[in-house]
PLY file of the C-alpha trace (Angstrom):
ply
format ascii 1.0
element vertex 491
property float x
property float y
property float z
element edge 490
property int vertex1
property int vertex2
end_header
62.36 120.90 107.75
59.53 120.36 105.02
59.95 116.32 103.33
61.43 118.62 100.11
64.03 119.69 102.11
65.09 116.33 103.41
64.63 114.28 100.28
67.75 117.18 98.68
69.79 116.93 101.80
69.82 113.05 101.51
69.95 113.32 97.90
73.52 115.47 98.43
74.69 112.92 101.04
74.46 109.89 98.71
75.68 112.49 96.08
78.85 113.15 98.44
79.10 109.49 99.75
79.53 108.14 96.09
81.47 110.85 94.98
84.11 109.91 98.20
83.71 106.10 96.87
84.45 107.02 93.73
87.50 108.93 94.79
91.36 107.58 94.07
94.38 108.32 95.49
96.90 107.91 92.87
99.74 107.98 95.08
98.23 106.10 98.15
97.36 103.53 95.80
100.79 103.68 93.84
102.65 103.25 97.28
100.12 99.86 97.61
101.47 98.65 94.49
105.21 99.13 95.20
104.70 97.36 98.74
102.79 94.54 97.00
105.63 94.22 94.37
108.08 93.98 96.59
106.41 91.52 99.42
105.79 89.16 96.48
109.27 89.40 94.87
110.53 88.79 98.22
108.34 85.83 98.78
110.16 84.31 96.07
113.29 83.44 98.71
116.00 85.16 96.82
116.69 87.91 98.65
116.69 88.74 102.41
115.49 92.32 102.69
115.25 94.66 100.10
114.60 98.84 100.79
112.78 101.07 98.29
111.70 104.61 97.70
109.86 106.19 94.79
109.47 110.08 94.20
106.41 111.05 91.81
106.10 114.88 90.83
106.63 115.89 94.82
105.60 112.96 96.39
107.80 110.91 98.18
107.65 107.60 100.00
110.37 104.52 101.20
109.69 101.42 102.81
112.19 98.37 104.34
111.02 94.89 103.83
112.63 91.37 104.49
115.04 90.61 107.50
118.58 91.64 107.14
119.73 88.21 108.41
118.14 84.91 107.11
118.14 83.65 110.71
116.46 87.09 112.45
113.39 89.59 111.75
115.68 92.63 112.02
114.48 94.62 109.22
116.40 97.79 107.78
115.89 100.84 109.05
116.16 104.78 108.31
119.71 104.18 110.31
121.18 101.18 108.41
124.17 102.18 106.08
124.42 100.29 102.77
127.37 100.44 100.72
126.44 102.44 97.68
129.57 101.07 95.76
130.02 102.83 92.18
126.89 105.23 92.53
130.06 107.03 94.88
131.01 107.55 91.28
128.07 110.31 90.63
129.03 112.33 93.09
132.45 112.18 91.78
130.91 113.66 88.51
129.03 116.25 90.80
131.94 117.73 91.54
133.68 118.01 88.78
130.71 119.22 86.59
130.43 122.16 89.31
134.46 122.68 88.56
133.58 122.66 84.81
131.45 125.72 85.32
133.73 127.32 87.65
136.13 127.46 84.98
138.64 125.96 87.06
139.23 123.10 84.35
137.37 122.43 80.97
136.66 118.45 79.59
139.67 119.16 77.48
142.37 120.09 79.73
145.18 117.36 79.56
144.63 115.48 82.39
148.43 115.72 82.77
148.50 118.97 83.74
147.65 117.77 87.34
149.34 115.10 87.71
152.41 114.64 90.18
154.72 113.53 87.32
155.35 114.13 83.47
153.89 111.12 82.07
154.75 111.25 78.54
153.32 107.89 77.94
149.46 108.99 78.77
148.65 110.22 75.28
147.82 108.03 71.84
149.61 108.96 68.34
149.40 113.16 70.18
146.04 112.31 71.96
146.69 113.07 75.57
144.18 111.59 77.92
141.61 114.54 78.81
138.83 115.29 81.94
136.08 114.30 79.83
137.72 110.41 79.14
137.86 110.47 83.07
134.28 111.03 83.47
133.11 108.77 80.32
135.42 105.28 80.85
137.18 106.36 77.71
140.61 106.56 78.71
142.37 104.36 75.91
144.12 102.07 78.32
143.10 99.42 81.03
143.07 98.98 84.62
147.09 98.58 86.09
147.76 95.67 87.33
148.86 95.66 90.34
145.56 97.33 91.26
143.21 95.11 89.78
145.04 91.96 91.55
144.28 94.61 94.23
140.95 94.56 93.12
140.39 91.27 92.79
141.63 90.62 96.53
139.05 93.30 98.06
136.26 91.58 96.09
137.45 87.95 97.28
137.64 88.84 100.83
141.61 89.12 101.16
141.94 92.09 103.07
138.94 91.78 105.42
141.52 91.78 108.47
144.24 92.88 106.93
145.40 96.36 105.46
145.62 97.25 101.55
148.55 96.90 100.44
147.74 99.93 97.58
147.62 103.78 97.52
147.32 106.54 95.59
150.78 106.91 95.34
151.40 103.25 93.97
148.33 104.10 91.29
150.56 107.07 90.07
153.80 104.68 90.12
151.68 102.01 87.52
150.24 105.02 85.46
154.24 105.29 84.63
154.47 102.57 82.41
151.03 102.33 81.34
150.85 101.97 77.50
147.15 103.31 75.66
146.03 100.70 72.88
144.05 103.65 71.38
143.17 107.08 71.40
140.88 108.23 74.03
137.72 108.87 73.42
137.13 106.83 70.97
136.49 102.95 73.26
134.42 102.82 75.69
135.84 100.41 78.66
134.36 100.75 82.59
136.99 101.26 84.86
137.47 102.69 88.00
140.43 104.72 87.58
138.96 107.58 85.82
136.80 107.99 88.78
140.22 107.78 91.05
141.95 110.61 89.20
138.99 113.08 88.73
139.28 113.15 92.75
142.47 113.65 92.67
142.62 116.28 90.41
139.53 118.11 92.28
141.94 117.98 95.01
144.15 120.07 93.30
142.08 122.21 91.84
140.46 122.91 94.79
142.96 122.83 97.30
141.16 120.72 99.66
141.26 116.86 100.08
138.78 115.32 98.42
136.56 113.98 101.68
136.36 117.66 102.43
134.90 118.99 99.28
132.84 115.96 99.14
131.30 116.38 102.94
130.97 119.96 101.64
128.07 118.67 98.86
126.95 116.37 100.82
126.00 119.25 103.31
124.50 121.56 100.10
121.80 118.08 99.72
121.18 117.60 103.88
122.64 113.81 103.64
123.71 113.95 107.34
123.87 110.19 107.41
126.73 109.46 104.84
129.78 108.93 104.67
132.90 107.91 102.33
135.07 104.73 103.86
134.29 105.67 107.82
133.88 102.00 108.14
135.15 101.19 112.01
133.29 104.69 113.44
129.89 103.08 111.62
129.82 98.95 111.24
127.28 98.85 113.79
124.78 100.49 111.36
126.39 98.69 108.34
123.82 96.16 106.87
125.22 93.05 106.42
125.57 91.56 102.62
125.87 88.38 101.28
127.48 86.87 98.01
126.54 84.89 95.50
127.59 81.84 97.43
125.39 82.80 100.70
127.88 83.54 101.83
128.33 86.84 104.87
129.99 89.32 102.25
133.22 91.69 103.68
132.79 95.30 102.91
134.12 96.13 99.76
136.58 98.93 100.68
138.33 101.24 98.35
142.38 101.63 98.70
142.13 104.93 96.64
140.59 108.28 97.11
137.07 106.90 97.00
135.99 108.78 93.82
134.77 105.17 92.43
133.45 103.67 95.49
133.27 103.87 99.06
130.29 106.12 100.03
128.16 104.13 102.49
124.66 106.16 103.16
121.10 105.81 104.33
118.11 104.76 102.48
116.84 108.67 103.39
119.74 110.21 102.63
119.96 108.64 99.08
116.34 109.93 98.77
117.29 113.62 99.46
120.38 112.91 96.60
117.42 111.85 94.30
115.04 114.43 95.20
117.71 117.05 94.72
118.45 116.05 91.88
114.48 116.42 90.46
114.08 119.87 92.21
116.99 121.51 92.86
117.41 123.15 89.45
120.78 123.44 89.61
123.20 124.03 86.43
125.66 121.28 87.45
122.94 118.92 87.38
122.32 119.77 83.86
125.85 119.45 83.06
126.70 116.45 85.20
123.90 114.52 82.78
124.73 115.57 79.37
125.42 112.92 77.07
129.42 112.90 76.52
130.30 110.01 75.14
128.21 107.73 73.06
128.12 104.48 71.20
125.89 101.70 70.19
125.33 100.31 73.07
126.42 103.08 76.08
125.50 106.91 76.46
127.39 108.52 79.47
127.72 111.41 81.40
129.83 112.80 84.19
129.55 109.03 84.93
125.68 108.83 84.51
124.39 106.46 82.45
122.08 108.70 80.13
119.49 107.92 78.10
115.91 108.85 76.24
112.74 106.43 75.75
109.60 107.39 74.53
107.53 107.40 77.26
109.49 108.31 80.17
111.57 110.99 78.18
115.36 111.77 79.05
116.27 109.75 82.11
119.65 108.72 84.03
120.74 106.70 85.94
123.41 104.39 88.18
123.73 101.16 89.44
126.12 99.76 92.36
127.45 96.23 93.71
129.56 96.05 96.03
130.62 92.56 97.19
126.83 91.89 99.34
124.65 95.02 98.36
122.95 95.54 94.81
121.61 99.42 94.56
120.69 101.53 91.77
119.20 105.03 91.32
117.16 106.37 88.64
116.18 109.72 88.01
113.82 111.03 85.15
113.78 114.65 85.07
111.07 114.67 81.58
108.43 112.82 83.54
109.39 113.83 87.20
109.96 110.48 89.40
112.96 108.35 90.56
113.52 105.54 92.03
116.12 103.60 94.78
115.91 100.07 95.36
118.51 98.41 97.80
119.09 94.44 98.51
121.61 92.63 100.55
122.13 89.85 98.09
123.86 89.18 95.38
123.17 86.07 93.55
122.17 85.66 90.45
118.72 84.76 91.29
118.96 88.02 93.75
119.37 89.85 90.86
117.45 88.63 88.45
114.29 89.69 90.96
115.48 92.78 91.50
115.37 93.93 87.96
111.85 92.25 87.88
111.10 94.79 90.77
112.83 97.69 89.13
110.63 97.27 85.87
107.22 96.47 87.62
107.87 99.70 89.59
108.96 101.89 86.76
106.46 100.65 84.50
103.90 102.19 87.23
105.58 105.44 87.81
105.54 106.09 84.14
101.63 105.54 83.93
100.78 107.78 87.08
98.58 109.05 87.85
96.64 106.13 86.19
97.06 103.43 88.84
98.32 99.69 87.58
94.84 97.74 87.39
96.37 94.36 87.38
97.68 95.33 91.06
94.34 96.09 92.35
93.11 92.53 91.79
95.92 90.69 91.80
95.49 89.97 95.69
92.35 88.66 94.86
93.58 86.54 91.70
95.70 84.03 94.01
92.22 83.36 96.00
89.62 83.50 93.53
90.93 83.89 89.41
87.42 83.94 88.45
86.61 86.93 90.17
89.46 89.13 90.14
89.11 88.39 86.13
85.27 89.36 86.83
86.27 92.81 88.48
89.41 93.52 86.21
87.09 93.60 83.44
84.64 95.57 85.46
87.56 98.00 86.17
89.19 98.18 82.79
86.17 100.23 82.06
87.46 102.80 83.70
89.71 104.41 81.66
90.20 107.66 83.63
91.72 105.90 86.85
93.27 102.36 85.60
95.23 101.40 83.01
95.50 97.76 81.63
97.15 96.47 78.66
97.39 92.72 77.43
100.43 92.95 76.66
101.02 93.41 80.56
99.07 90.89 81.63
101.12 88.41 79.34
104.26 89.22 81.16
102.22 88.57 84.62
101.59 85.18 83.25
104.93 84.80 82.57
105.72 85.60 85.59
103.45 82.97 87.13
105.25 80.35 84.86
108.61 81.41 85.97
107.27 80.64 89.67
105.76 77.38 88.67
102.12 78.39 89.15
101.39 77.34 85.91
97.35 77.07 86.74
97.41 80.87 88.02
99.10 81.97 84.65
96.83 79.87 82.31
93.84 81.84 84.40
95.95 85.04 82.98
96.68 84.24 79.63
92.51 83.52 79.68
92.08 87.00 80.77
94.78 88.44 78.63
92.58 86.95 74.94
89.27 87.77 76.55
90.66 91.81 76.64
92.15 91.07 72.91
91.06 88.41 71.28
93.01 88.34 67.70
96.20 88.73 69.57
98.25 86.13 68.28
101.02 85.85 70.73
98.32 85.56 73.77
97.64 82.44 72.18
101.17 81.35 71.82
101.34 82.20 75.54
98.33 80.41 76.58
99.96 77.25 74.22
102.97 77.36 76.36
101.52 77.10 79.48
99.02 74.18 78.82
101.86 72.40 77.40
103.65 73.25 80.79
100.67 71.91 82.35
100.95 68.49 80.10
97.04 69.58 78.83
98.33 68.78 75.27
94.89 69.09 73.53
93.96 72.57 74.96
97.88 73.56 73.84
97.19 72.32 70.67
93.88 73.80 70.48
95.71 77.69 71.52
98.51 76.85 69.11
95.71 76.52 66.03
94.26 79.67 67.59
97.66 81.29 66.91
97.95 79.90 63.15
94.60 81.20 62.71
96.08 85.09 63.44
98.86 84.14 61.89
99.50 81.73 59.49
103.29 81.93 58.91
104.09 81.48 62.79
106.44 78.40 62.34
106.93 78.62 66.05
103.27 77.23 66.39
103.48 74.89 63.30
106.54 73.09 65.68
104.96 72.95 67.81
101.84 71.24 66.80
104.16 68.72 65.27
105.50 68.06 68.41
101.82 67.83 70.54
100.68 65.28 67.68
103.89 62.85 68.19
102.82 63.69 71.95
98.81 62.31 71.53
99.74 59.50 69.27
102.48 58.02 71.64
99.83 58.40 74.57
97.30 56.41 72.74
0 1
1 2
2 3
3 4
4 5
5 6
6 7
7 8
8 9
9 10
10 11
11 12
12 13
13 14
14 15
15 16
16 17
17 18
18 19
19 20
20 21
21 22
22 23
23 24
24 25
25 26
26 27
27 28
28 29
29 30
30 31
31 32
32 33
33 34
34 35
35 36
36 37
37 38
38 39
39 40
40 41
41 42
42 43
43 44
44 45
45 46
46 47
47 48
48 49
49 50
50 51
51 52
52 53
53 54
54 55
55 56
56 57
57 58
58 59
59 60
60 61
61 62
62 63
63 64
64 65
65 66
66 67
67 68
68 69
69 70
70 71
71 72
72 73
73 74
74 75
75 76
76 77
77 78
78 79
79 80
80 81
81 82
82 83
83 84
84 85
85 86
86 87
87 88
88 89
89 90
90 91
91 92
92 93
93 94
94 95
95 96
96 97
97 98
98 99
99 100
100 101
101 102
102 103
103 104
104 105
105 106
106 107
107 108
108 109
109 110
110 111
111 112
112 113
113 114
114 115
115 116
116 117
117 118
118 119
119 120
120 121
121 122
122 123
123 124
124 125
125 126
126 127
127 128
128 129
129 130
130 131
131 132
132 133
133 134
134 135
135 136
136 137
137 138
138 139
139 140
140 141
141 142
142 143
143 144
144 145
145 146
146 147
147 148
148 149
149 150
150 151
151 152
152 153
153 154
154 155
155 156
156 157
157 158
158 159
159 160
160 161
161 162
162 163
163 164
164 165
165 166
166 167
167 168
168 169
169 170
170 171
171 172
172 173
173 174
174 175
175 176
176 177
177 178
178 179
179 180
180 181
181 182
182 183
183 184
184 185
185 186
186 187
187 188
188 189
189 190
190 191
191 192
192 193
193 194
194 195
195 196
196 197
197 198
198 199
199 200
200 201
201 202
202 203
203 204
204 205
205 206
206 207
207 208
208 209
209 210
210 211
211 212
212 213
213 214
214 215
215 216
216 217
217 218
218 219
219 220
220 221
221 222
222 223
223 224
224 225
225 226
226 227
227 228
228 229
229 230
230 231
231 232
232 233
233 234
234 235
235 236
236 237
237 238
238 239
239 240
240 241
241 242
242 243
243 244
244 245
245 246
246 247
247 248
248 249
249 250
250 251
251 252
252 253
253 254
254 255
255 256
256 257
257 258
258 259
259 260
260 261
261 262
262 263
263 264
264 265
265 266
266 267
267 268
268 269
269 270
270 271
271 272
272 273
273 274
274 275
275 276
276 277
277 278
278 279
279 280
280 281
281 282
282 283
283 284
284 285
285 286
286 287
287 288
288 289
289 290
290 291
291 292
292 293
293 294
294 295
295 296
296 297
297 298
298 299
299 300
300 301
301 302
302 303
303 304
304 305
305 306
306 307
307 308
308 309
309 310
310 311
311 312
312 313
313 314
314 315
315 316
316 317
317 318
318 319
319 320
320 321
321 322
322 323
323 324
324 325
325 326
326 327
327 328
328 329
329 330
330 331
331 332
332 333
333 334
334 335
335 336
336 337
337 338
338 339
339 340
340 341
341 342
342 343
343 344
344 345
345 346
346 347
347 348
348 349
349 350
350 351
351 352
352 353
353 354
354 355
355 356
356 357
357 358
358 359
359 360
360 361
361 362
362 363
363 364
364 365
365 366
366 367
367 368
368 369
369 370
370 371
371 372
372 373
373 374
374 375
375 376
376 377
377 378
378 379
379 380
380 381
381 382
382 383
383 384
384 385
385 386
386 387
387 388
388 389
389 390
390 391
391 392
392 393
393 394
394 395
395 396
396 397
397 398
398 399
399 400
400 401
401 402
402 403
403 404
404 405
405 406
406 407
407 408
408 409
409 410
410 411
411 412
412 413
413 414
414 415
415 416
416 417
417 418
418 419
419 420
420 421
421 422
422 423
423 424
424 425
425 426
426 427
427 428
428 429
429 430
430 431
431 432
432 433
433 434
434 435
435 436
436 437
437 438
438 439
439 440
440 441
441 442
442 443
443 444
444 445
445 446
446 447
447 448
448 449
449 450
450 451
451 452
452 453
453 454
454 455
455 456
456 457
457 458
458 459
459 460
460 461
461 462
462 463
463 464
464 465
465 466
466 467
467 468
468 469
469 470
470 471
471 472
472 473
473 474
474 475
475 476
476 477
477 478
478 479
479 480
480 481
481 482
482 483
483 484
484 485
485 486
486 487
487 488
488 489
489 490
């Protein structure tokens, strides 16, 4: 081989190796993100173990992280059953939006035209009580009350060794002298009878009991792991929960049908609902997530929560808590990903980083395939701040694979305050101005946490910074007033 020769064959290898160095994959690098958010959110001590999956146009991936049991490393796995609680309700709406198109009922039909008595009383001013209030939580009266007491004792623990002392039967007894305090349709008031009754009446219309027709659906998706209140046959697999107290939770079973609650499932088997629900196409999906009921604050479907944001597009989703597991599902048909996320605790603290988790995630699904810059360097950031700033502004040059707002970074400073690493979200807020420097509220931000910090002349110094932008921000005017009293007492 002549030295041309060579000299273009190593000229096409470096071509080749920089072209593979060059190379992202979104998804690879999205799953890195969701395991990072997750390991640090746990890291926080709130929650024991927490189980995620994320679908993105096709792609698919879940992951188990934490210990089930404070005192063990016994981590979930693709066999542990979590209660689902009210996302049982969504199938509930399946069902009944597949019985809408059969024609075998329409969202009009009196709902009294399956139940086992009369009921004269189930109708406001000639407004009788119809399939579609079922589905929507707008049935015009509350809970009975013999069932929420009922309620109430499930939730507290009452009947852990004992039997429930309520059926079906007794639910139709109390819908006797139930009284509406307005016409249905027209409040909007979550409830878990609805959910009760639309089983009941699929029973009927069907002819089957409602386990059966809902084993049947749960076939159509391949969920071969899940199952509505087979409790004994399965506690071995059942994760264990725990309350807001700490507290080992009792499983939060359902005296009824289990149209509102019951299902306990798989983390894979709630994937396959989700991914069926992006791919399958089919017209009861549709009609299960059209918008039935709406006010100013909800927008419901067959028991969906429905919505439509700017970015993301038309989305839905549902959210469960039973009395030890947290769980939601969201499913956004526009922009083609979902997620799952699943935790074993249920404290207010739980919660509160669990939502964190839900929006870091989301807010990364809806960029993709542009991959979250701030969690490519935020590894780094907790070592070395200097240089993972160095590199993030490096990076943020390249537009075609990252994306990076300020705005983002300012709620990863927050983030940092809420954890009390005020130094690591001063670094931030730094980095946040450097990327857009007549942002006002980056100096407000930056003010806040040197204050935090007691470094009252550098607060002071960000809060001028924000008058500067801004010159009507009273906010910073306060607190300048309050820095100066600060420095002159100190003197």
């Amino acid at each position: 081989m002549n030295r041309i020769a060579i000299i273009i064959c190593l000229l096409l290898l470096l071509g080749c190796q920089s072209e593979q160095k060059s190379t992202i994959e979104p998804f690879e690098q999205l799953t890195k993100s969701v395991d990072q958010y997750a390991e640090n959110i746990l890291s926080r001590g709130n929650i024991n173990s927490m189980s995620v999956a994320i679908y993105q146009n096709g792609s698919t991936y879940y992951n188990y992280y934490g210990a089930v049991d404070s005192d063990s490393k016994n981590i979930p796995n693709d066999q542990t059953l979590f209660e689902i609680a009210s996302i049982s309700k969504v199938f509930t709406g399946s069902l009944m939006a597949k019985a809408i198109l059969d024609k075998k009922l329409a969202l009009s039909t009196d709902i009294r035209e399956f139940l086992p008595r009369a009921y004269p009383n189930l109708a406001y001013e000639g407004t009788p009580v119809t399939i579609k209030n079922l589905v929507t939580h707008t049935l015009g009266f509350e809970t009975p009350k013999k069932l929420k007491n009922v309620y109430s004792k499930i939730f507290s623990g009452e009947y852990a060794k004992n039997p429930i002392a309520y059926t079906i039967e007794d639910l139709f007894d109390e819908l006797e002298t139930t009284t509406l305090s307005h016409a249905p349709g027209t409040f909007y008031e979550y409830n878990n009878v609805g959910p009760e009754i639309a089983a009941y009446i699929l029973e009927q219309v069907y002819k089957k009991p409602y386990p059966e027709l809902l084993n049947e659906f749960l076939k159509e998706i391949g969920m071969k792991n899940t199952y509505l209140q087979d409790y004994d046959n399965h506690k071995d697999r059942l994760i264990h929960g725990y309350t807001e107290s700490g507290a080992l939770a009792t499983i939060d079973e359902n005296p009824l049908l289990g149209g509102a609650s019951g299902i306990i499932t798989t983390l894979p088997d709630l994937m396959k609902f989700m991914q069926f629900q992006l791919e399958a196409k089919q017209p009861f999906i549709k009609e299960a997530t059209r918008t039935l009921f709406e006010n100013e604050e909800e927008s419901v479907g067959y028991f969906w929560d429905v919505g439509y944001a700017e970015e993301e597009g038309f989305y839905y989703l549902k959210s469960g808590t039973s009395n030890g597991v947290q769980s939601i599902l969201l499913v956004c048909p526009d922009t083609n990903y979902g997620q799952i996320l699943l935790m074993n605790t249920t404290s207010e603290e739980a919660v509160d980083d669990w939502i964190r988790l839900y929006n870091k995630i989301e807010y990364d699904l809806i960029k993709y395939p542009k991959i979250n810059l701030w969690s490519q360097v935020a590894p780094l950031f907790l070592k070395d701040s200097k240089e993972a700033s160095k590199q993030y502004l490096e990076l943020k040059k390249d537009t075609v694979h990252y994306f990076a707002t300020a705005n983002y970074l300012n709620k990863v400073g927050y983030d940092f305050l809420y954890q009390e690493q005020t130094d690591l979200a001063i670094d931030v807020f730094k980095l946040a101005i450097s990327t857009d420097p007549e942002n006002a509220n980056l100096y407000d931000s930056l003010g806040e946490a040197y204050y935090k910090a007691k470094q009252y002349k550098n607060a002071k110094e960000s809060y001028e910074n924000v008058l500067k932008l801004d010159s009507n921000n009273t906010h910073a005017e306060k607190n300048i007033k309050e820095i100066n009293l600060i420095l002159e007492q100190s003197n």
